[in-house]
N, C-alpha and C positions, 0 to 999 in steps of 0.2 A: 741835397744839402740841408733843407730846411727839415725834412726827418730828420736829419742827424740832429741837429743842432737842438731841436725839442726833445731828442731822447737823451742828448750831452746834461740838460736841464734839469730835466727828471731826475737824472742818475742823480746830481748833487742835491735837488732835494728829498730823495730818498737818503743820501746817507748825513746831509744836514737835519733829519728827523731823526735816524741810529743815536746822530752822537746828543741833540738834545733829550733821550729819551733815559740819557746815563747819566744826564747831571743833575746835581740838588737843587730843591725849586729856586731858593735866594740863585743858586747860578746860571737855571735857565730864565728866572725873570728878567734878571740884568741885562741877559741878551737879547731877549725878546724889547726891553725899554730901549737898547741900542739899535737894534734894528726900527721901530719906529721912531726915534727922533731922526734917524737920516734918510726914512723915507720921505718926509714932509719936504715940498717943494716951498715951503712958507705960507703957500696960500691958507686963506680962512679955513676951509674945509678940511684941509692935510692937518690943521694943527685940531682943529677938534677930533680928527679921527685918531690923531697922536696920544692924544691926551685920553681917549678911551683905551686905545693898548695898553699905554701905559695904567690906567687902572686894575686894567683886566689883568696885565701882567703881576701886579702887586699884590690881589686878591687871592693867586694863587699861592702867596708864601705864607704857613702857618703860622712863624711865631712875629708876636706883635714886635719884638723891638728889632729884629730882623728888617721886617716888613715897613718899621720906621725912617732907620737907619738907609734902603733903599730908595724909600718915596725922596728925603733930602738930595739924595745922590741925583736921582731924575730930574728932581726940581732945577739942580746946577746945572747937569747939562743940556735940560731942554732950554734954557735960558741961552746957554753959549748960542743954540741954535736957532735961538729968534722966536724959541715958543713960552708965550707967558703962562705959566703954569704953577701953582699953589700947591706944597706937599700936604699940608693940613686939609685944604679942603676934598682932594681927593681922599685921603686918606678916612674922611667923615664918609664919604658918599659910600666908600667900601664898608662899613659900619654900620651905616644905614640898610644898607641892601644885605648884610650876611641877618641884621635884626629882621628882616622882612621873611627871608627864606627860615630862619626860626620859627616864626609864626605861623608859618603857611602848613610847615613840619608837621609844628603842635596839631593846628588845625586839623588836619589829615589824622594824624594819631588819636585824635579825639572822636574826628568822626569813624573810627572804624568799630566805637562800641554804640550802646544804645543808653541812651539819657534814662535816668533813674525818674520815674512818676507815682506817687503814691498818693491814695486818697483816701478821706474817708467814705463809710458807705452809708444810703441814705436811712435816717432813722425810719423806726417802725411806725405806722399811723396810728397804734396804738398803746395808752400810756402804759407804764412801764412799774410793776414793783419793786423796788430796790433788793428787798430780803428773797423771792422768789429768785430772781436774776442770779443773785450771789451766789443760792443753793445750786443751782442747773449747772452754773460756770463750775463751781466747785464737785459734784455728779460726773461732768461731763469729763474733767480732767481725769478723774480718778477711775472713768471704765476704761482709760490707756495706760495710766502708771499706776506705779506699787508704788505708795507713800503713805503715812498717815495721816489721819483726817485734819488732821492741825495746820500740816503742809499744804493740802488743797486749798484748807481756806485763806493759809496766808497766799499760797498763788492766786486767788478770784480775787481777795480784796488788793494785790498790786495790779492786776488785771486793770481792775476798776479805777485804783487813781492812775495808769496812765492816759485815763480820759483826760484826767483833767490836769494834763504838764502844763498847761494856760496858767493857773491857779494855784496849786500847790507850791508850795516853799521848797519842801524837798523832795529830792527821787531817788529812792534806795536802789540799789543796783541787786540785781537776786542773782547770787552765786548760785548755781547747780554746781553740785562734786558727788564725786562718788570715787572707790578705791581701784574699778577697774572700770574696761569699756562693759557696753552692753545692760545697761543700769536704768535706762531710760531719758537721758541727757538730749540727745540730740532727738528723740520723741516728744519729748513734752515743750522745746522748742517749735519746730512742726506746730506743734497745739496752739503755743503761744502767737505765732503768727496769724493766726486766722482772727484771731481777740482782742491783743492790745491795739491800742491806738499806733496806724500803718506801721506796722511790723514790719522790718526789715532784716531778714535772715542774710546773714554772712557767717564767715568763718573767720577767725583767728591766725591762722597763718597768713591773711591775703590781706587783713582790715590793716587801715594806718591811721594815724591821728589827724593827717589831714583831710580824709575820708570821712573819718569821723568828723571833725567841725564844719564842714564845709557841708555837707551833707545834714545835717545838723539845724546847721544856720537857715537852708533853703526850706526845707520840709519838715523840722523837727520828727524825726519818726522813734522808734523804737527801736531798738538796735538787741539784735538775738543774736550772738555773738558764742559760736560753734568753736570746740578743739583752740579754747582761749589760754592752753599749757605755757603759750608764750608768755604770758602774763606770772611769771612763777620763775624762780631759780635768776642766775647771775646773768642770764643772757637775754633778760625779760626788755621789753621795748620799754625804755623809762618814759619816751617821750607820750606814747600810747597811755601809761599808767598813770602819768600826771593829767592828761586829759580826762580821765573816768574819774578821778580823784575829784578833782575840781568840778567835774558835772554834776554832783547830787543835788550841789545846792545851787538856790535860783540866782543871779547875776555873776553866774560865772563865766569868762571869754577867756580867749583863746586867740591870744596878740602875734600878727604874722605879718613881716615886709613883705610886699606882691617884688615878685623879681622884674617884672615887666615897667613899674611906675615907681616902685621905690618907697610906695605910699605905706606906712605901718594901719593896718586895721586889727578890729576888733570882730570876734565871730564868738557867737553864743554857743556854750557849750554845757548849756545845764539841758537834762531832759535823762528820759528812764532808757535802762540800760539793763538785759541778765545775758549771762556768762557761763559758759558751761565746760568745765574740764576734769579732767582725770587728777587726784590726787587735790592739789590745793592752789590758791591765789597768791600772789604779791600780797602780803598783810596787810598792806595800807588801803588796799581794794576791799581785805575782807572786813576792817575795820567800818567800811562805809555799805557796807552790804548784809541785808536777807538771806542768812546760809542755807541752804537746803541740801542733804548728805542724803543723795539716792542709791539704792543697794538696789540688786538684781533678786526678780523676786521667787521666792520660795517655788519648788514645782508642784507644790500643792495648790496654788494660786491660780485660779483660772481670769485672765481678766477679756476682754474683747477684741478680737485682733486688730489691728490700724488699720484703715484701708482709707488710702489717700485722699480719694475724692469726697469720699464718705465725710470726712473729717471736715474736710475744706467748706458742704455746704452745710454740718453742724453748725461750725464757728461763723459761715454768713450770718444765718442764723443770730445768732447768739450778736454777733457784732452789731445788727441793726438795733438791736433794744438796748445794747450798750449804750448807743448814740444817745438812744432817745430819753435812755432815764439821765444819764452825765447832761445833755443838754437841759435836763428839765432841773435839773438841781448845782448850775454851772455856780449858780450866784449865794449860795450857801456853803459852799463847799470850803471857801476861805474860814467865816468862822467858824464852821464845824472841826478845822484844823488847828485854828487857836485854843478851843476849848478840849481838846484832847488832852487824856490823861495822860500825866508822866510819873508813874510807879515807881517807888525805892529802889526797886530790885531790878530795873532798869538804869544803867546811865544816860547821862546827856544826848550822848550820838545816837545810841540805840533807842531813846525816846522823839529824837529827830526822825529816825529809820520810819517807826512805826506811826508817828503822827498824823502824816495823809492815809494811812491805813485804817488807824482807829478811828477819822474822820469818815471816811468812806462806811464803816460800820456805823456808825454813830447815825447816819441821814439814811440808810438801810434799815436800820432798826430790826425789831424781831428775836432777838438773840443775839444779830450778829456782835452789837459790843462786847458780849461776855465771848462769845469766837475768837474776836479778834485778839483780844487779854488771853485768853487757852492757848493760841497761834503763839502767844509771842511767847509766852510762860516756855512752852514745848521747844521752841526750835531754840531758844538762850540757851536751854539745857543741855539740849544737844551741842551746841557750837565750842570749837574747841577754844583755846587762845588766839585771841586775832593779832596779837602783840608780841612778838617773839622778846622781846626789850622786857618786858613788862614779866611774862610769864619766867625769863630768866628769873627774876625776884622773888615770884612765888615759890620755885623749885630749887633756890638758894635759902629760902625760908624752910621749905621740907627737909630740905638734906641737916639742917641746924635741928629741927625738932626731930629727926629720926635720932639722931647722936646727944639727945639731951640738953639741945642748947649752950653746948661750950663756950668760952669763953673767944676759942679762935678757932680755924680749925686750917691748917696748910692749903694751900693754891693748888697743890698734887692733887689732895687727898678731896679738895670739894670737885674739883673736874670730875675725878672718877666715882663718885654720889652722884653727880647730873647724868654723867654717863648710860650708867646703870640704872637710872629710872625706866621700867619700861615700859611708859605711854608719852614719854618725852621726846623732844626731837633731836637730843644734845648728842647721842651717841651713834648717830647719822652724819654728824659733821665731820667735812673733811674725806668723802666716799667711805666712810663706815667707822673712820680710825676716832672719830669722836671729840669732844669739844677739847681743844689745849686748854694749859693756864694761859697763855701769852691772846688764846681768841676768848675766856671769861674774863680776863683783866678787859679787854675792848671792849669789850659788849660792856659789861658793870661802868667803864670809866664814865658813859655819859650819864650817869646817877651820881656821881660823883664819889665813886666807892671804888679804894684801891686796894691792893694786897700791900700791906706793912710788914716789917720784921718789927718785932716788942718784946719782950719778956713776958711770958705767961706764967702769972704764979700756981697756978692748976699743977702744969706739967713742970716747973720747976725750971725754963730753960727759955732759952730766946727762939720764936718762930716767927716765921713767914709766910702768913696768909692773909685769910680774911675774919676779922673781927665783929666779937657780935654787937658789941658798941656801936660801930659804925653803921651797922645794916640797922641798928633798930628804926632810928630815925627814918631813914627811906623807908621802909617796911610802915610805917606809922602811915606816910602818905601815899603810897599804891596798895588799898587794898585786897586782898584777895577775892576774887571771883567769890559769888555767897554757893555756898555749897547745895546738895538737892535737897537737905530737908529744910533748908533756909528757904527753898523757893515755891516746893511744893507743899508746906506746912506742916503742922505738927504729927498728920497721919501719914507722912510719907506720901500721899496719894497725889498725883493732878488730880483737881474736881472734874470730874464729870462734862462732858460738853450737853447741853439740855436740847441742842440741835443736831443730833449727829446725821449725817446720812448712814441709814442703816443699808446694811448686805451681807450676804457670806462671800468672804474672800478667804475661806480657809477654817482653819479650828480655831484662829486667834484674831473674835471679831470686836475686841475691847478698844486694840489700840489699829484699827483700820477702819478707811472707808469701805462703803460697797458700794453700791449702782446710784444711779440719781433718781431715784425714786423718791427719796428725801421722806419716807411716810413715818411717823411715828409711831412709837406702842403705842397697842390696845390698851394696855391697862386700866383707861379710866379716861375721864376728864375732868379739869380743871374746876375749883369755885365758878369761875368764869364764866364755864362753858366751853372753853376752850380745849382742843384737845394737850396730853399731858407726856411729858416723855420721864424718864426713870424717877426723877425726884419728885416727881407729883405734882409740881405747879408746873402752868406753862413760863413762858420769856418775862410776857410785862408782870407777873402775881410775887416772881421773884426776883427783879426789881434792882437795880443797879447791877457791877462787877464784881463787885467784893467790897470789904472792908478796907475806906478810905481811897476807893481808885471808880465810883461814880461816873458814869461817862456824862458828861454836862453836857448835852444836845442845844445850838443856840434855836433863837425863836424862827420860826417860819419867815422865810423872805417871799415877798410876792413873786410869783412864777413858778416857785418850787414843791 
C-alpha cells in the first residue's frame, strides 16, 4: 500500500507540473505565493522560507506593474496568515539582485575580448635631425604609394605633429579618398600605423563614438579609421560625426550619463584622427580635414611591393627617432604653432588645419617651411568644395554669368543650369533625377534667399524665380574659392619644391615622388657651399616662403 500510495503522489505531481507548465508566469506565481503562504506552520523559519518563495515567485513575472500589482496581493494575504511581510522591500531585493546578475553578465561579456594596450616605443639614444627625419618619413611613404610629392610631405609633417596631441591646439583629421577601391587607402593606413603616435587601426563599419571617446580618454591614440563610407550619405552615424567634428580642436568632451550611477561625465575627445573611403566625407568632417584624393597608379609605375613585416620594422625604425626628436623639441612646439603663418589664400579653418604642421616644419627647418607652404598650396587646389551650402552659391553665381547676369531668372529654369553643370554634384540628387526647385528653395533658404514672383521689365512680364538683386548681397559675403591662377601666381606655375625627393616613377618625374634617397642635383653648389637643387641656391641662401608668408621661427627654448 505504501507503493501505491507514493506513486498516487507522484502521479499528481506530475500532472500538477503539466498544468503549471501552460499557465502565464503572473498565473503561475500567484500559485506558487498560494502554495507557500499555506505551507507555513507560523513558525520563524516557515515564514522566512515563505517570504523567499514568495520572492522567488515574483522574480519570475517580467512586467514591472504586473509584478507590482502581485507583490500587494502577497503582502495582504501573507498578512491574513500571520506572516509579516513588506511588498516594497521585497520587491527592492528582486531589483537588487536582477542589477547584480546584469553585472556579472556585462562582466562576462567583457571578459570574453582582450583589453586594448598601446604604447609608446622607446626613443633612440641618438639625437635626432628634424629635416633628415621628415625626408626618410616622407621617402618611406612614397616607395608604397602613388601620390605626389606635396601629399608625402603633408603626410610626414601630420605624422610628426601627432607627437605632439600633448601640445598642439589643433588636430586635423587627414581624409584619404579616392573614386574607387584599390588606390592605396587602406595601404598607406598599414604605413601610418607603424609611425603615428599608438596608432590604432580599425574600421568604419565596427568603430562607434563611444569607442572612440572612451578609448580616447584612456590612451589618447591615433585612430586610422578604414572603409569610413559610413560617415557620408543620409545614413551616416551623426552621432560618430559629431564626435570627429568636435575632436580637432583642444578642449573638446564628449558629455555622457553612466547608466550604472547615473553620474553625467566628461570624456576628452580632442586628438588626431585619418579616415579613409571611397568617394567622399560628411562635409562637416571634410570641412575640418587634410584631403588627400588617391588614384590607382599608372602601370607604368613601378613602386616597391608591401611586404608586411618589412614595413612593420621600417616604421619601428622610424618611430623610435620620432620619439626622440618630438621629445627633445616637446617645449617649443607650442610657440612654434603660434607663430605660424596664416596666408590669404588660406581661411581661418584651413590656417587652423595647417598650423601644427607649419610648426612642425618651422623647428625642422631646412626647406621644410617652404614644403610645408607647396603642401598646402597643392592639396587646396586639389580639394573640391567642402561645403555643399556654400558651393550652391558659387554655382548659382555661374549659372547668372553663363546667362549674362539677368535680372532674374525662373526657379525651373536655374535647377536645370545646376543640373547640368558637369563637375557639380546637383544633377545626382534625388538617385540621378537631379536637384528640384522645391530642394534649391531649401538649400538657398538658409542664406536667406527666396524665389519671388515680380515683374521684370527685361522680359516684359511677371516671373517667378530668383533674382539678381537679391543674390548680390550674399554673393558679396561668401566669396568664391580663389581660382588656380590666383593661387599659383602669375605664371600659372606651382614653384618649384627646392627639396624634392628625387626618382623615376615613370615619364612624369615633375609632379612625383621617387625613392627616399632624397640626393639632390649635381648641378653645382651653393655661395654657401652648400649643395644646390634646380633654382641654384640651397634652403637657408633663399630665405623665407614667399612674399609676405615668412615663417617666424620662435627663439630656442632650453632643451630643444
Amino acid at each position: 500500500m505504501a507503493e501505491l500510495a507514493d506513486w498516487q503522489v507522484t502521479e499528481e505531481a506530475i500532472e500538477r507540473r503539466r498544468l503549471e507548465l501552460e499557465m502565464e508566469p503572473h498565473a503561475l506565481a500567484w500559485v506558487r505565493i498560494e502554495r507557500a503562504i499555506a505551507a507555513t506552520d507560523g513558525s520563524t523559519p516557515d515564514r522566512a522560507a515563505a517570504i523567499a518563495d514568495i520572492r522567488f515567485a515574483l522574480a519570475a513575472v517580467p512586467e514591472p506593474d504586473v509584478r507590482s500589482a502581485l507583490a500587494r496581493e502577497a503582502e495582504r494575504l501573507a498578512r491574513n496568515a500571520g506572516i509579516e511581510m513588506r511588498a516594497s522591500e521585497v520587491l527592492r531585493a528582486i531589483a537588487a539582485e536582477e542589477r547584480s546578475a546584469e553585472r556579472d553578465g556585462r562582466a562576462e561579456r567583457e571578459a570574453q575580448g582582450q583589453p586594448i594596450a598601446l604604447s609608446d616605443p622607446e626613443p633612440s639614444n641618438e639625437p635626432v635631425d628634424g629635416a633628415p627625419l621628415l625626408d626618410d618619413l616622407a621617402g618611406w611613404l612614397h616607395r608604397y604609394v602613388w601620390f605626389v610629392r606635396e601629399a608625402a610631405d603633408a603626410v610626414a609633417l601630420w605624422i610628426v605633429a601627432s607627437w605632439f596631441v600633448g601640445e598642439l591646439y589643433f588636430a586635423p583629421v587627414l581624409a584619404l579618398l579616392s573614386p574607387t577601391k584599390r588606390c592605396g587607402k587602406t595601404l598607406l593606413l598599414d604605413l601610418l600605423r607603424h609611425v603615428v603616435r599608438r596608432g590604432y587601426l580599425t574600421s568604419g563599419t565596427g568603430v562607434t563614438a563611444a569607442v572612440i571617446f572612451r578609448l580616447n580618454e584612456a590612451q589618447h591614440p591615433t585612430f586610422l579609421i578604414d572603409e569610413a563610407e559610413k560617415l557620408a550619405g543620409r545614413h551616416a552615424d551623426r552621432d560618430l560625426i559629431g564626435m570627429l567634428n568636435a575632436g580637432h580642436r583642444r578642449g573638446a568632451k564628449a558629455t555622457r550619463c553612466e547608466s550604472d550611477t547615473l553620474e553625467v561625465r566628461e570624456y576628452d575627445a580632442f586628438g588626431f584622427r585619418a579616415l579613409a573611403a571611397i568617394g567622399t566625407l560628411w562635409d562637416s568632417i571634410l570641412d575640418r580635414s587634410i584631403v588627400l584624393r588617391l588614384e590607382r597608379k599608372p602601370k607604368a609605375t613601378t613602386l616597391e611591393r608591401f611586404h608586411s613585416r618589412r614595413a612593420e620594422r621600417e616604421g619601428k625604425a622610424l618611430a623610435t627617432r620620432l620619439r626622440r626628436w618630438t621629445d627633445d623639441h616637446r617645449a617649443g612646439i607650442t610657440g612654434a604653432e603660434e607663430h605660424a603663418p596664416r596666408p590669404e589664400w588660406l581661411d581661418d579653418r584651413e590656417c587652423d588645419h595647417w598650423s601644427g604642421l607649419f610648426a612642425v616644419a618651422a623647428l625642422a627647418g631646412d626647406g621644410w617651411p617652404e614644403r610645408a607652404v607647396a603642401a598646402a598650396k597643392a592639396l587646396r587646389i586639389g580639394e573640391e568644395e567642402r561645403d555643399y551650402a556654400e558651393r550652391l552659391l558659387h554655382d548659382v553665381r555661374r549659372a547668372f554669368d553663363a546667362k549674362g547676369k539677368p535680372e532674374v531668372i525662373p526657379s525651373g529654369e536655374l535647377a536645370k543650369a545646376l543640373n547640368d553643370l558637369d563637375e557639380a554634384p546637383w544633377g545626382d540628387q534625388r538617385g540621378g533625377s537631379g536637384l528640384s526647385t522645391h530642394g534649391l528653395a531649401a538649400r538657398l533658404r538658409d542664406f536667406k534667399v527666396r524665389p519671388r514672383a515680380d515683374h521684370a521689365p527685361s522680359l516684359s512680364k511677371t516671373v517667378r524665380g530668383y533674382w539678381l538683386a537679391d543674390l548680390t548681397p550674399v554673393w558679396a559675403r561668401y566669396a568664391p574659392p580663389p581660382t588656380l591662377s590666383e593661387v599659383l601666381g602669375s605664371d600659372g606655375v606651382l614653384e618649384e619644391n627646392p627639396h624634392e625627393i628625387r626618382g623615376n616613377l615613370g615619364s612624369n618625374t615633375s609632379n612625383t615622388l621617387g625613392d627616399s634617397t632624397g640626393t639632390p642635383d649635381s648641378s653645382g653648389v651653393c655661395e654657401c657651399g652648400r649643395d644646390i637643387y634646380r633654382d641654384g641656391l640651397c634652403s637657408e641662401c633663399r630665405g623665407g616662403i614667399g612674399p609676405g608668408l615668412e615663417m617666424d621661427v620662435p627663439p630656442p627654448v632650453d632643451g630643444t
